[in-house]
Every structure is written in structure tokens, then in C-alpha cells.
C-alpha positions as CSV (number, residue, x, y, z in Angstrom):
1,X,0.0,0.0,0.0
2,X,1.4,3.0,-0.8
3,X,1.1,6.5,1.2
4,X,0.5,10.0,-0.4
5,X,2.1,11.9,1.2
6,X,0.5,15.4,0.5
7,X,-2.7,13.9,2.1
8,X,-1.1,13.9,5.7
9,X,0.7,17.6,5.0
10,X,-2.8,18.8,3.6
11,X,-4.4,17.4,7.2
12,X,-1.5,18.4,9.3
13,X,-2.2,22.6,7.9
14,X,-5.3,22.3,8.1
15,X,-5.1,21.2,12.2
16,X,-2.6,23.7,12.5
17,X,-4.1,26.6,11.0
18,X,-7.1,25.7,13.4
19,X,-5.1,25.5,16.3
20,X,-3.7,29.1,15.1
21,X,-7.2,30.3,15.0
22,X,-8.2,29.0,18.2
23,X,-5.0,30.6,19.9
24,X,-5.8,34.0,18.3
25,X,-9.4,33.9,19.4
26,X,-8.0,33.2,23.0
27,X,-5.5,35.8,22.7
28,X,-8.2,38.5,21.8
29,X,-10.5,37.4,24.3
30,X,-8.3,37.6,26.8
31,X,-6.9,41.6,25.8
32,X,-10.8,42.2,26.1
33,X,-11.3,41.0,28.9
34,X,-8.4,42.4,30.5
35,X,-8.8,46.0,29.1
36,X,-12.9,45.3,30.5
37,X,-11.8,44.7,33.8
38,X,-9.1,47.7,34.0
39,X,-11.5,50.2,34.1
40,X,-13.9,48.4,37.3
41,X,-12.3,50.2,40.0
42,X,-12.6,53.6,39.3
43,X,-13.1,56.2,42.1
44,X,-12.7,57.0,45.4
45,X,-14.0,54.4,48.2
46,X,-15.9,56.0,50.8
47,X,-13.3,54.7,53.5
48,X,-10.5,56.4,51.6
49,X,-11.9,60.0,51.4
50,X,-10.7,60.9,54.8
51,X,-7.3,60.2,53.9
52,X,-7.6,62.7,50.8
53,X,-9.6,65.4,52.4
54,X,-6.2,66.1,54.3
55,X,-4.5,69.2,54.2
56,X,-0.9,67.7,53.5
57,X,-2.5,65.8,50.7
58,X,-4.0,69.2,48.7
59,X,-2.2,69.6,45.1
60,X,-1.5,73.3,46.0
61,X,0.4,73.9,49.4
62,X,-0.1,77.6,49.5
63,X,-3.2,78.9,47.7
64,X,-1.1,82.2,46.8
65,X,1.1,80.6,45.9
66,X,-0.2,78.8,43.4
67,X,-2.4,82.0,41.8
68,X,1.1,83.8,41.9
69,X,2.5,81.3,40.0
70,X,-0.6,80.7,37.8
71,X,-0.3,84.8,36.9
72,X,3.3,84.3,36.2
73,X,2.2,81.7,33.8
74,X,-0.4,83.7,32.1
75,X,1.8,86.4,31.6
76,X,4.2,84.9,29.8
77,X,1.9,81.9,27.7
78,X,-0.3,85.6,27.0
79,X,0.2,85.0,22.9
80,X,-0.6,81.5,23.0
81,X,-3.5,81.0,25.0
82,X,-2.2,80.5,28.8
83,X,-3.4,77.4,30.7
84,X,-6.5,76.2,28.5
85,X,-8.0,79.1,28.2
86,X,-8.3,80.8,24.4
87,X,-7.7,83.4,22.5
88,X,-4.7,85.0,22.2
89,X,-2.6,88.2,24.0
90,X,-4.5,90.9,22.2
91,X,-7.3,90.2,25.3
92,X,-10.1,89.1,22.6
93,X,-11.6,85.5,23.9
């Protein structure tokens, strides 16, 4: 009895293309599920708010500060806009 040969190569693509598909679909099920799941834990916990509301934990230090240094800023970003604010340095918004 004699074996063809491109019988068994014809079968042994066609399982491994399968297998290819299968790990694909894996693969993409599992990015969608991970990229699903990143987003579930948004926010700030109830039991966590006290730690934030503290004063050492504010963004600013100095509230003068920081509208001194935001009228620095302005001053000299005036032709382009400043801090998302637009128009221009001419004063028309």
C-alpha cells in the first residue's frame, strides 16, 4: 500500500491553521477582557476620602502661591492662550 504523502501535510495545515485560529481567538478574548476589567475600579472608596480630604495631601500647598505662579504663567503663555484658556494676548476671547 502506498502513502501520499501530501494527504497527511494537507491534514497536518489544516489542524494547525485551526489551532492558530483558536490561539488567536484566545489571545483576543483575553486583551478584552483584561482591558474590561481595567476600568472596574474607578473612584474614590468612601473609606479612603478621609485620607484625601487632608490638608498635607492638597495639590497646591499655599493657595497664593499657586495664583502667583498661575499669573506668572499667564503672563508669559499671554500669545498663545495660557493654561486652556483661548484666544490670544491681544485680550479678545
Amino acid at each position: 500500500m502506498k502513502v501520499n504523502k501530501s494527504v497527511f501535510k494537507t491534514l497536518s495545515l489544516t489542524n494547525s491553521s485551526k489551532f492558530n485560529a483558536s490561539k488567536i481567538k484566545l489571545a483576543l478574548l483575553t486583551i478584552t477582557t483584561l482591558s474590561l476589567s481595567a476600568c472596574s475600579s474607578l473612584g474614590v472608596e468612601p473609606w479612603e476620602r478621609d485620607l484625601l480630604a487632608k490638608k498635607e495631601m492638597a495639590l497646591t500647598s499655599n493657595p497664593v502661591d499657586a495664583a502667583l505662579d498661575d499669573h506668572i504663567y499667564f503672563s508669559k503663555e499671554a500669545s498663545s492662550g495660557g493654561k486652556s484658556f483661548g484666544g490670544g494676548g491681544c485680550g479678545c476671547n
